[in-house]
C-alpha positions in Angstrom: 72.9 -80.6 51.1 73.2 -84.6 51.1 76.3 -86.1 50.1 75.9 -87.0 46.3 76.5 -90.7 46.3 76.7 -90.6 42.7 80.4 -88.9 42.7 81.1 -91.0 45.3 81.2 -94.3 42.9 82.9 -92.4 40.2 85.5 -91.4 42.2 85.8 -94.9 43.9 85.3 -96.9 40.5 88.4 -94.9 39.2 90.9 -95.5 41.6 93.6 -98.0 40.6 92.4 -101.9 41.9 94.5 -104.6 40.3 94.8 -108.1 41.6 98.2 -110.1 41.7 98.8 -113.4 40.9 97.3 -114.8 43.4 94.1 -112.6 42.7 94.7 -110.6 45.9 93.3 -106.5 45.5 95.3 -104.3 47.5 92.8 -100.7 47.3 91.3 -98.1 50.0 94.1 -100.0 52.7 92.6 -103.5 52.8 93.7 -106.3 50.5 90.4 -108.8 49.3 90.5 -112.3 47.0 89.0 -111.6 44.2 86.9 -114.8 43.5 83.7 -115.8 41.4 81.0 -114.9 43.2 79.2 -118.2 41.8 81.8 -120.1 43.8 80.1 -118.2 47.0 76.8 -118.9 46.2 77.2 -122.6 45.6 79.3 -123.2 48.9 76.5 -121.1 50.4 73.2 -122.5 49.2 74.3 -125.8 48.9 75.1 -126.0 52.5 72.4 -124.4 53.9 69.8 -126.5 51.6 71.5 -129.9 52.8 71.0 -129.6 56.0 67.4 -129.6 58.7 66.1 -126.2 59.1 67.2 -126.0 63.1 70.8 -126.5 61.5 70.3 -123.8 58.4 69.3 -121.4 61.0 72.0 -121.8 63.0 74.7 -122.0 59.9 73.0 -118.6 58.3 73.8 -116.5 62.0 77.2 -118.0 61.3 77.4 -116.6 57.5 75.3 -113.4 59.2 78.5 -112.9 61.8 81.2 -113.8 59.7 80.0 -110.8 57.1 79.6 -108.5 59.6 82.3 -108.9 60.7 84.3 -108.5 57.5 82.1 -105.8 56.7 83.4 -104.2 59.9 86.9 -104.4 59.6 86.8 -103.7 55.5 84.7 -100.7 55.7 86.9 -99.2 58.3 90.2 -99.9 56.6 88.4 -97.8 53.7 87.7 -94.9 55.8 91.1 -94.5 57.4 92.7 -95.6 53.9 94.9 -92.9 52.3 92.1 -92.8 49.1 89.0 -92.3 51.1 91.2 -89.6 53.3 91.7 -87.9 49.9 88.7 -88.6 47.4 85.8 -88.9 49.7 86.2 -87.4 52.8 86.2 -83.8 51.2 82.7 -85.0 50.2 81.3 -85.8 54.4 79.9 -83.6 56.3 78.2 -85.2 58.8 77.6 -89.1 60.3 74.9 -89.7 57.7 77.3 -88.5 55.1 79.3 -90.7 55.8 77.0 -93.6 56.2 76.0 -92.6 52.6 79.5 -92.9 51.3 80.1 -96.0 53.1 76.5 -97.4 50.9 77.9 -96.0 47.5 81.8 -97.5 47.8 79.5 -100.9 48.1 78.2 -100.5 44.7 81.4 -100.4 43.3 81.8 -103.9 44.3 79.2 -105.1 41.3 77.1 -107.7 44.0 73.6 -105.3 43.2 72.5 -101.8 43.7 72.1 -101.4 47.4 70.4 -97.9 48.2 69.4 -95.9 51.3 65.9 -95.6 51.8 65.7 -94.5 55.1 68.0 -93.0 57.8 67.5 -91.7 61.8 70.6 -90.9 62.7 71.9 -93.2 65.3 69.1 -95.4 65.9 67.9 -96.9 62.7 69.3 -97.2 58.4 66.6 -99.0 56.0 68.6 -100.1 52.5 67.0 -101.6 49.4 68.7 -103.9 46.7 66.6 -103.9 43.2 69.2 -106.0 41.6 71.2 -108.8 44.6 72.5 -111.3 42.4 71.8 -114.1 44.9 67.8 -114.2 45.1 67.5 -114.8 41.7 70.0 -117.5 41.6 67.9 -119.3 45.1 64.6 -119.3 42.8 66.1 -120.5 39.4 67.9 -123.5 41.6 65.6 -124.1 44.9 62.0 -122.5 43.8 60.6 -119.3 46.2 62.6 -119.8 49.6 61.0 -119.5 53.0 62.8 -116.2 54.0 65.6 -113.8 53.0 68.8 -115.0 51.5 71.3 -111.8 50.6 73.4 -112.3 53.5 75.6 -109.9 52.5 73.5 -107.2 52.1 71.8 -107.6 55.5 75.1 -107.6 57.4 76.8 -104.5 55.6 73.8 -103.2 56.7 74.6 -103.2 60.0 77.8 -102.6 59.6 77.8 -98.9 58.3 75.7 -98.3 61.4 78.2 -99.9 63.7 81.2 -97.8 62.1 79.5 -94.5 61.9 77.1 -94.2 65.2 78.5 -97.2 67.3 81.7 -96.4 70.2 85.3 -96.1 68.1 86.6 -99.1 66.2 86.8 -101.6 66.9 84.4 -101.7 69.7 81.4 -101.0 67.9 80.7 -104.5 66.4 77.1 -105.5 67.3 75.8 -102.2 68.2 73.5 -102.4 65.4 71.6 -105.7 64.0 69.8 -105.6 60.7 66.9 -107.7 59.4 66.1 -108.7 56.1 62.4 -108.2 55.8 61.7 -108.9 51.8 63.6 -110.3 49.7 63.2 -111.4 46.2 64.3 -115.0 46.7 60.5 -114.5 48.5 59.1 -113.7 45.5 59.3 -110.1 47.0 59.5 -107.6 44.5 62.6 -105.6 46.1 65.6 -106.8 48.9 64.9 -104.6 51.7 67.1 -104.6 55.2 66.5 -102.8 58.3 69.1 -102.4 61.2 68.8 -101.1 64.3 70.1 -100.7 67.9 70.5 -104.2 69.4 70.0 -104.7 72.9 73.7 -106.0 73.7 74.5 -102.3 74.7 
């Protein structure tokens, strides 16, 4: 039986995550900012739209690493976190459980609906957003954009990959590179992202 992803979010979206004063959220063993996402997405887009295209491509593999890499390191602290060990491990019972549970604690985040669409264990996860807050944002401001622009989704991709079939945190960064290959800042009619064994190992 798969894992029910579905309990996974209630369970997650009920456990206690307050921000300080400073707006720091200390939950699942990792601390985060808590900041407007419309302050991301004009740093972002502005950037990337001032600049040539040789120079956007190279600054979006920059934002591409940089989430990954937080992705990385954030989704592990949440499966060795005292909450996950006690909430949502119960729930795992294989790898592709918990590559499911690693999907649903992202929807709890309030960025879109990401979903699994298709999984091979160990060599390839597809995931599909209906509802990324950023591609909608790219047409309102910049009109249909030449390719993909939910960074965020792309890398996370890759990351629950890397976590769950890579070698043991926190040598299993880059095993796995995803693809974003619609997108609705495309005038696509879905996000989708593809990730898949890279050939660095």
């Amino acid at each position: 039986m798969a894992l029910d992803s579905k309990k996974v979010i209630e369970i997650a979206s009920q456990l206690p995550i307050q921000s300080n004063e400073r707006g720091i959220m200390a939950a699942f063993g990792v601390y985060a900012a808590m900041n407007y996402n419309e302050f991301y997405f004009k740093v972002v887009s502005r950037a990337i739209n001032a600049v040539d295209f040789r120079t956007a491509q190279t600054v979006e593999k920059k934002l591409y690493d940089a989430v990954l890499e937080c992705g990385y390191h954030t989704y592990h602290g949440i499966r060795t976190s005292m909450h996950w060990r006690e909430h949502i491990l119960p729930l795992i019972k294989s790898p592709e459980d918990e590559v499911y549970a690693l999907v649903a604690v992202t929807n709890i985040f309030g960025i879109g609906f990401i979903e699994v669409e298709e999984l091979i264990p160990g060599q390839k996860l597809v995931t599909v957003v209906k509802n990324a807050y950023d591609p909608g944002r790219y047409l309102e401001e910049y009109g249909v954009q030449p390719h993909g622009r939910c960074y965020m989704f792309n890398a996370c991709t890759a990351s629950y990959m890397d976590l769950v079939y890579g070698p043991s945190y926190p040598a299993g960064m880059g095993t796995f590179s995803s693809r974003e290959v619609e997108c609705r800042s495309k005038n696509d009619s879905i996000c989708r992202f593809i990730a898949e064994r890279s050939g660095k190992r």
